[in-house]
C-alpha positions in Angstrom: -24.2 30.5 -44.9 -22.4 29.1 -47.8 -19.5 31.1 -49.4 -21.2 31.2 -52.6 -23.9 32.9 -50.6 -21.0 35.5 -49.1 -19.5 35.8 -52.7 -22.6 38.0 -53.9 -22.7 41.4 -54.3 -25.1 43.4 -54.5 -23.5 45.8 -57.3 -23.2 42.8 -59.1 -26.5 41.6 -59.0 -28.1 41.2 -62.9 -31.7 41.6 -64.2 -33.5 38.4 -65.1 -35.7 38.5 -67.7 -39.5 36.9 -67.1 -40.0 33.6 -67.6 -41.8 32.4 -70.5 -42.8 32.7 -74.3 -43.2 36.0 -75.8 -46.6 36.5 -78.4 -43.9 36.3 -80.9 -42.3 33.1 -79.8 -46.0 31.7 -79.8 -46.8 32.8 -83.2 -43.3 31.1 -84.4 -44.2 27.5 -82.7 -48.2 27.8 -84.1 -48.3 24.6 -87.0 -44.4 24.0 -86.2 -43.8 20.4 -85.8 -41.7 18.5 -82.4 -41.0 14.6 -81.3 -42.6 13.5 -78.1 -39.5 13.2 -75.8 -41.1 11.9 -72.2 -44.4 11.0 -70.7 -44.1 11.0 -66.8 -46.8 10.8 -64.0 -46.4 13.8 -61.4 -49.3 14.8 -58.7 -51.6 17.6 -59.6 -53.7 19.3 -57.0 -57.8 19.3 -58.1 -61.4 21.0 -56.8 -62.8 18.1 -58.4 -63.8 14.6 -57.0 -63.5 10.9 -58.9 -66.9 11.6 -59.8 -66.5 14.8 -61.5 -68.3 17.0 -58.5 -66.7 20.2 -57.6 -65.3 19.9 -54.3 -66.8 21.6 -51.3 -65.5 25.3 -49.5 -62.9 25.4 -52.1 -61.5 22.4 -51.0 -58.6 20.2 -53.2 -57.0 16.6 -53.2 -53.5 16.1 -55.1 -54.6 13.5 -58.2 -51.8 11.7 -60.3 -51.7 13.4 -64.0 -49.4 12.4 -66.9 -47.3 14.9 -68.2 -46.0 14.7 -72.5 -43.1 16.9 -73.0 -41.5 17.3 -76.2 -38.1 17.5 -77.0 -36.5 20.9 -78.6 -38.8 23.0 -81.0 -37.5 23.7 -84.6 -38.6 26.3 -87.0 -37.4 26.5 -90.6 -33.4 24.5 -88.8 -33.9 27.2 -86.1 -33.5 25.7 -82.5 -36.1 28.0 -80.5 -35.3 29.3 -77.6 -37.0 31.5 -74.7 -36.6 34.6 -73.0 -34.2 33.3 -71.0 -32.2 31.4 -73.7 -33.4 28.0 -73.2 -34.6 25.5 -75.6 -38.1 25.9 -75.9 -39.8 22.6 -75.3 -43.8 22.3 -75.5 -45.6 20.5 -72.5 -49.4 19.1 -72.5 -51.1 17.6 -69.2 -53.4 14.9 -69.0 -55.7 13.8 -66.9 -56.4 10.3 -65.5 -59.4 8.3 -64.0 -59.8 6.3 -60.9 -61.3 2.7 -62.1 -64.8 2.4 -60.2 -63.9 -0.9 -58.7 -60.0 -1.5 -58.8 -59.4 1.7 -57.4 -55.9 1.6 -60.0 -55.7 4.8 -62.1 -55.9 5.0 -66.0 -56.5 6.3 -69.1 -59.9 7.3 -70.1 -60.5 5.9 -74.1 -63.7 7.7 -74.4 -63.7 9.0 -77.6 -64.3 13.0 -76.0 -61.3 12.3 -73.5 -58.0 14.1 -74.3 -56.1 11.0 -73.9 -58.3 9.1 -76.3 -58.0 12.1 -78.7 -53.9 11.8 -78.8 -54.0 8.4 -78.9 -56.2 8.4 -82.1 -53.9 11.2 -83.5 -50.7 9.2 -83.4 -52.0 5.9 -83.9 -51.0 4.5 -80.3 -52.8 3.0 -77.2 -50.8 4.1 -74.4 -48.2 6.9 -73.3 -45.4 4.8 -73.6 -45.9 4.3 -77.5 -46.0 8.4 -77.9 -42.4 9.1 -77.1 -40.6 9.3 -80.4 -44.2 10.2 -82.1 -44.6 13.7 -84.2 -47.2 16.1 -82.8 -48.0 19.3 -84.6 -48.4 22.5 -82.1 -51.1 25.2 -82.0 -51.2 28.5 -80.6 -54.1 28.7 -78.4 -56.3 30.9 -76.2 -57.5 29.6 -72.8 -61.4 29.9 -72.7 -61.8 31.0 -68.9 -58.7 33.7 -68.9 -57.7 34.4 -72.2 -54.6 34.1 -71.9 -52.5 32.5 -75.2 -50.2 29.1 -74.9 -49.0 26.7 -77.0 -50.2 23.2 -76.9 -50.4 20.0 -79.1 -52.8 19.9 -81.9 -55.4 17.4 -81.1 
């Protein structure tokens, strides 16, 4: 054990508060404005094959995604923050597609794609050419669970 480990104490332990944005934070951010501040590739686990088939007895493969994050959210000068006092920073996934014959991943440009959509929105080609771009947000409601989020207007 560490002594930062043996320096706890119980009577001293404090309440965290959950994670996340309150209804009230989501309303704030709907039709705010941020600046793209990253655009990274991370690994995202799937149920769904190159081909677009569901995968069989609920199985899933780990597919590279690209993640756009933007920087701090402002309201009327007002630096957002969360619950637990951090800057509140908007993140959108996107998915990528395994070329047929290369076997290299990439972006889809069909027109229906979300990619192609942000793209077309701030007047780029790639993910590179985002960062630095101004994206509007939108409160919105997730079709399978309801549940609310905020995510970039496209």
């Amino acid at each position: 054990m560490s002594n930062e480990e043996l320096s706890v104490n119980v009577n001293d332990l404090v309440a965290i508060p959950k994670a996340g944005m309150s209804e009230d934070l989501k309303e704030r951010c709907d039709g705010a404005r941020a600046t793209i501040q990253s655009c990274v590739t991370e690994m995202s686990e799937t149920r769904w094959d190159s081909k677009g088939q569901e995968l069989p007895d609920d199985q899933t493969e780990q597919v590279p995604i690209v993640v756009v994050e933007t920087g701090p959210v402002l309201v009327d000068g007002e630096l957002l923050k969360d619950e637990l006092g951090q800057d509140v920073t908007i993140k959108e996934r996107f998915n990528l597609k395994k070329h047929p014959t290369t076997g290299k991943w990439g972006v889809s440009l069909h027109e229906k794609s979300k990619s192609a959509k942000l793209f077309s929105k701030l007047k780029v080609n790639s993910f590179p050419e985002c960062v630095g771009k101004e994206i509007i947000l939108l409160k919105k409601t997730a079709l399978t669970s309801g549940r609310t989020y905020v995510g970039f207007g496209i």
